[in-house]
NULUM-385915 format. One record per residue (C-alpha): x, y, z; residue in three letters. Coordinates in steps of 0.001 Angstrom, whole numbers, padded with zeros to 6 digits, always signed. Example, Ala and Ser with C-alpha at 12.3 -4.5 7.8 and 13.67 -1.06 7.14 Angstrom:
NULUM-385915
+012300-004500+007800Ala+013670-001060+007140Ser
***
This chain:
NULUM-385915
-025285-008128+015693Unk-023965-004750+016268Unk-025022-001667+014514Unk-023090+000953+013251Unk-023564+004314+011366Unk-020374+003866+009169Unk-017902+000966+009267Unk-014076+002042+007773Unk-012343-001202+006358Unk-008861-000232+006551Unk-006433+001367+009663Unk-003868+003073+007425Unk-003381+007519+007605Unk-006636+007438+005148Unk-008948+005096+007415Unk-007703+006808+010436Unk-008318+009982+008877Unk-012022+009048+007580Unk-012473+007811+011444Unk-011206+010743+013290Unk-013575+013134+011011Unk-016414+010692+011893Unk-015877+010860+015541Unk-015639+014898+015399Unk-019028+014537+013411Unk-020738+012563+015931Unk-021305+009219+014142Unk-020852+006022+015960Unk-018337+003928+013630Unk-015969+000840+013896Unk-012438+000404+012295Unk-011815-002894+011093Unk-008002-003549+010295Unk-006267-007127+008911Unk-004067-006433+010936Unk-001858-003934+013055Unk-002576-000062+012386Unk-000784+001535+009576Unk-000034-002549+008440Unk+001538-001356+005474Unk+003973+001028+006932Unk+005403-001914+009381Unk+005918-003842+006116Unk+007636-000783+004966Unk+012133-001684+004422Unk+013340-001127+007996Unk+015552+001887+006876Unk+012552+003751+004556Unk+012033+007665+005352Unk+009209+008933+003489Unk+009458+011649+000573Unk+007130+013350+002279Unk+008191+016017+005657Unk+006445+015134+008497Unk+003763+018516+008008Unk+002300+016807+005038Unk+001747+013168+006814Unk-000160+014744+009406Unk-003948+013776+010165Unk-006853+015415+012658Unk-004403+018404+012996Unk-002251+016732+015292Unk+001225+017825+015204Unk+004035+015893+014424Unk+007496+016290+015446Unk+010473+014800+013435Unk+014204+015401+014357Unk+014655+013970+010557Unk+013610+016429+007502Unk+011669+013409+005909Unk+010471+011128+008659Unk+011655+007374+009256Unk+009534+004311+009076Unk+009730+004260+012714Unk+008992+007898+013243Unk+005942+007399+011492Unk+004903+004514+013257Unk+005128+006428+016687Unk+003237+008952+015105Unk+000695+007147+014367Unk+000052+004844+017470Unk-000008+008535+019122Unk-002847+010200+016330Unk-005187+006988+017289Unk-004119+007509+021743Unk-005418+011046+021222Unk-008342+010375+019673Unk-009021+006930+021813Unk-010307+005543+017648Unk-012491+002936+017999Unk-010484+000142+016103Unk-010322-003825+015693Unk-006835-004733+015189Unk-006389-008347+013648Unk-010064-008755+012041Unk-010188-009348+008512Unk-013228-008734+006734Unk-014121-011843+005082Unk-017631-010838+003211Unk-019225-007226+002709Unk-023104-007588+001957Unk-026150-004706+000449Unk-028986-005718+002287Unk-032233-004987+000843Unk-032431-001844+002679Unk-029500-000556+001389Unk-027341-000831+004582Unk-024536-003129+004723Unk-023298-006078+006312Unk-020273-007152+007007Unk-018855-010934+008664Unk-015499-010896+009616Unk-013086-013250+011311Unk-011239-012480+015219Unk-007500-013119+016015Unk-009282-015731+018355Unk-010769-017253+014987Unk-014293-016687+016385Unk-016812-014902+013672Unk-018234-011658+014103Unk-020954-009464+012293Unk-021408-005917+012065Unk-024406-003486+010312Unk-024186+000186+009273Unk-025387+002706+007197Unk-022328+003343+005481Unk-019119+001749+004198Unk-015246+003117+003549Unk-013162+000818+002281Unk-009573+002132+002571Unk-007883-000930+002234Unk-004933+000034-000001Unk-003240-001901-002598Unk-000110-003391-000861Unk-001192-006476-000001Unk-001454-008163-003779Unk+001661-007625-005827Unk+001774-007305-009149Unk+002927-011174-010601Unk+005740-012203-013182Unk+004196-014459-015778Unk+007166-016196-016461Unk+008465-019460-015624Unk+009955-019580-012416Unk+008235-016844-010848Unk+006339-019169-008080Unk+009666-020153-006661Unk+010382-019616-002918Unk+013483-017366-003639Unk+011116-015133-005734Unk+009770-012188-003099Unk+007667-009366-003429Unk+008664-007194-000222Unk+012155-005975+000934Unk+012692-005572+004543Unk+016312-005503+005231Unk+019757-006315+003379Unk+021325-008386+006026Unk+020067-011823+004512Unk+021221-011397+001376Unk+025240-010514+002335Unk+027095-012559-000140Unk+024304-013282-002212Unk+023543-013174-005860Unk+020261-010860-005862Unk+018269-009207-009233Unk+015785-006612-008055Unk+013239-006169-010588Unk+011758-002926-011392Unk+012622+001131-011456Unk+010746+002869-009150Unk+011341+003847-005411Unk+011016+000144-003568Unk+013690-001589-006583Unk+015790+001566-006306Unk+015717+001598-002090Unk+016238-002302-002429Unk+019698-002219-004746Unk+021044+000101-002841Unk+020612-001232+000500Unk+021632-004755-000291Unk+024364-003043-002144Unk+025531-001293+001248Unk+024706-004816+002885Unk+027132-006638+000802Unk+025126-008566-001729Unk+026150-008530-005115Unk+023475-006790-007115Unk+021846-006717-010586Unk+018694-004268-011357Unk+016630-004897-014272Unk+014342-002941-015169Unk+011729-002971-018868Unk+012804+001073-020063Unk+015931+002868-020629Unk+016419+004325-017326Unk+014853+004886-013409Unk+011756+006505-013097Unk+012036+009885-012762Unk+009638+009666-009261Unk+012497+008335-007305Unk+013784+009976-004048Unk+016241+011843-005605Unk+019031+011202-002921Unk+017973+007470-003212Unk+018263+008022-007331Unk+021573+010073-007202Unk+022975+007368-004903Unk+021709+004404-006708Unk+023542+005975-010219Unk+026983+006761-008719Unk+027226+002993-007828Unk+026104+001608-011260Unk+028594+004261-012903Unk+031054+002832-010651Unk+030406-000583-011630Unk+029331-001907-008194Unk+025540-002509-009149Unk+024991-004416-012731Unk+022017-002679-014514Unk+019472-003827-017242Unk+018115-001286-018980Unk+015232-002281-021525Unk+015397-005793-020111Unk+012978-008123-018414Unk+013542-011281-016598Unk+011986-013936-018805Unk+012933-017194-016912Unk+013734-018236-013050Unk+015762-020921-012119Unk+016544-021474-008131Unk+019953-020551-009108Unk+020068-018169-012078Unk+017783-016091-014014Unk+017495-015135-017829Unk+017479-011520-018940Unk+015943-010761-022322Unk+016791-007064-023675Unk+014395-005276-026137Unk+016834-006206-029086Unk+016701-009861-028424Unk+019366-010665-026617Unk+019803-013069-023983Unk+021748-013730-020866Unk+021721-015977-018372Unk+023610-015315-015053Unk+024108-016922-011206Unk+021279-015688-008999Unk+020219-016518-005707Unk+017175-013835-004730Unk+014560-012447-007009Unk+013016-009136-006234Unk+009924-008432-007765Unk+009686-004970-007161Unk+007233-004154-009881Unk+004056-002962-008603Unk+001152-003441-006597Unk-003097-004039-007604Unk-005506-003242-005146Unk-007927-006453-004722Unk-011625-005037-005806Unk-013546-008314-005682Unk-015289-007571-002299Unk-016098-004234-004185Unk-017450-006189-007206Unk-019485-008613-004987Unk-021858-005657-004287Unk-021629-004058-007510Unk-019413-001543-007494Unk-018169-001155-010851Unk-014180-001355-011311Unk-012609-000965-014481Unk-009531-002400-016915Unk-006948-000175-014477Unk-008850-001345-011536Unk-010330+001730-010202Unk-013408+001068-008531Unk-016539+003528-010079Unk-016216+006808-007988Unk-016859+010452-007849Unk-013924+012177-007678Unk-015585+014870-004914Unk-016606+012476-002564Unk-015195+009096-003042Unk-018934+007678-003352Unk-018757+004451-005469Unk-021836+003611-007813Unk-023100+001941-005057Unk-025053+004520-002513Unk-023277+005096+000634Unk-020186+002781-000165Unk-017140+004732-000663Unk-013517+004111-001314Unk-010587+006161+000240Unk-006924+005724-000106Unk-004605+004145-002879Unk-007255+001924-003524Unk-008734+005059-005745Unk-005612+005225-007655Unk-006248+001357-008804Unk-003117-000112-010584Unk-001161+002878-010308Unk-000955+003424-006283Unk+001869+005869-006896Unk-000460+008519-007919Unk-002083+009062-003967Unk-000028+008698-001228Unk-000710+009933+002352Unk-000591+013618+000885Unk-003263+013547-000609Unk-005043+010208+000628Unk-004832+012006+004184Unk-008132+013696+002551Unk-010258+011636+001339Unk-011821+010619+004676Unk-013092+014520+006123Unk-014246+014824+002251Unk-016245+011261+002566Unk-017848+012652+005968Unk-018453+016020+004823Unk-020904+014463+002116Unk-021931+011730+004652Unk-022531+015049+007425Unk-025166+016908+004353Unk-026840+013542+004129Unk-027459+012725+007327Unk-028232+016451+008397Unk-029163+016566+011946Unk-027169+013276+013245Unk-024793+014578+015195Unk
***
């Protein structure tokens, strides 16, 4: 059993912030990521660059170079990899926590499972739990929707030359998804439930996106959902009532991800109807002592409203408190 002051579920800019302010503060601390660092970036569209300029993705003051004014997927991959050689982060890549326990002393316990598929159990003092939201879209309850040619990520256009493809949705991934199977040669519809694209979009990606539908290039559906799936065509009911049915081959479901709370629940942490866990909004401290959140997973159901801006934060605030409580640890 090894022994830890804080365990950080979670590799992404917030969990390698949290660690890099715990290794400046002295504590002895383990990473544990499901997979590679930053996993959601790498799952990131191959042609993404962020909103954000590379300044404001920055973490543990290390600078960051970019020859583009927002930075690429792969910039900020190389950026990364580079934050956690600088800081040698202790971190185990390809570990899954399985089951997060409150012992009766109030420290935790956590079991976990290897990339070897051996077991493995850790103790601390103190939890983060930055484990975002994108790994549990948001699901269509329609018929149809568990179909193979129903997907929930976009990586790349190339597949889908030729092809029939609705993107669901109206916010940066369904926008960055027509257009790029657009430029890729599929033939594209975008349906999304009100009257036009949110107004959060990139707005080169939005300006781009409307000069094709006003062209006629990329079918839209404004106040419209998909109400039916069929491996070869898909219904589109508008808020009036009407219908139409039309060839499809690929169904984006671009609509939205939900953070999964019940390893948060399991120990009590309270998590309500939006699914934000029970926190204080200074320093990310759940109703359960010394378990905190950090990340997107704070936003709950709405992950667009922290994003590595401000999420790059959360972890110095989280050891800040952690530093007061354990006065004298370092």
């Amino acid at each position: 059993m090894q022994t830890y002051d804080l365990i950080i579920i979670g590799a992404g800019p917030s969990g390698l912030s949290a660690a890099i302010a715990a290794q400046e503060a002295g504590f002895s601390y383990l990473v544990l990521e499901r997979g590679a660092i930053t996993n959601t970036i790498i799952n990131y569209p191959l042609q993404t660059a962020f909103f954000s300029t590379a300044p404001n993705l920055t973490i543990g003051n290390v600078p960051w170079s970019s020859i583009h004014p927002h930075p690429t997927r792969s910039e900020a991959l190389a950026y990364y990899r580079g934050v956690v050689e600088h800081f040698g982060l202790n971190i185990h890549m390809y570990e899954p926590v399985q089951a997060l326990e409150r012992l009766a002393d109030g420290r935790f316990q956590l079991q976990t499972t290897r990339h070897d598929q051996t077991s493995a159990s850790y103790q601390c003092q103190a939890v983060i739990v930055a484990s975002g939201s994108y790994d549990t879209p948001n699901q269509l309850a329609i018929a149809g929707a568990e179909l193979s040619n129903v997907l929930h990520y976009y990586r790349e256009g190339h597949p889908y030359y030729r092809q029939n493809v609705a993107v669901i949705g109206g916010g940066n991934s369904a926008a960055e998804a027509a257009l790029d199977l657009y430029y890729h040669g599929a033939n594209v519809t975008i349906i999304h439930q009100f009257a036009s694209l949110d107004q959060r979009i990139k707005p080169w990606i939005a300006a781009d996106l409307q000069a094709w539908i006003d062209a006629g290039k990329i079918q839209p559906f404004w106040e419209a959902n998909v109400t039916a799936i069929s491996p070869t065509s898909i219904q589109i009911t508008k808020a009036d009532g009407s219908q139409h049915e039309q060839p499809n081959d690929w169904v984006f479901a671009l609509i939205g991800y939900r953070p999964n709370t019940s390893m948060l629940e399991a120990v009590g942490v309270q998590v309500d109807a939006d699914a934000v866990p029970s926190h204080d909004p200074a320093t990310f401290e759940t109703n359960v002592p010394n378990l905190f959140i950090a990340g997107v997973l704070a936003a709950g159901a709405h992950p667009s409203k922290i994003f590595i801006e401000n999420g790059r934060e959360h972890g110095p605030a989280i050891i800040a408190a952690l530093r007061q409580r354990w006065a004298g640890k370092a």
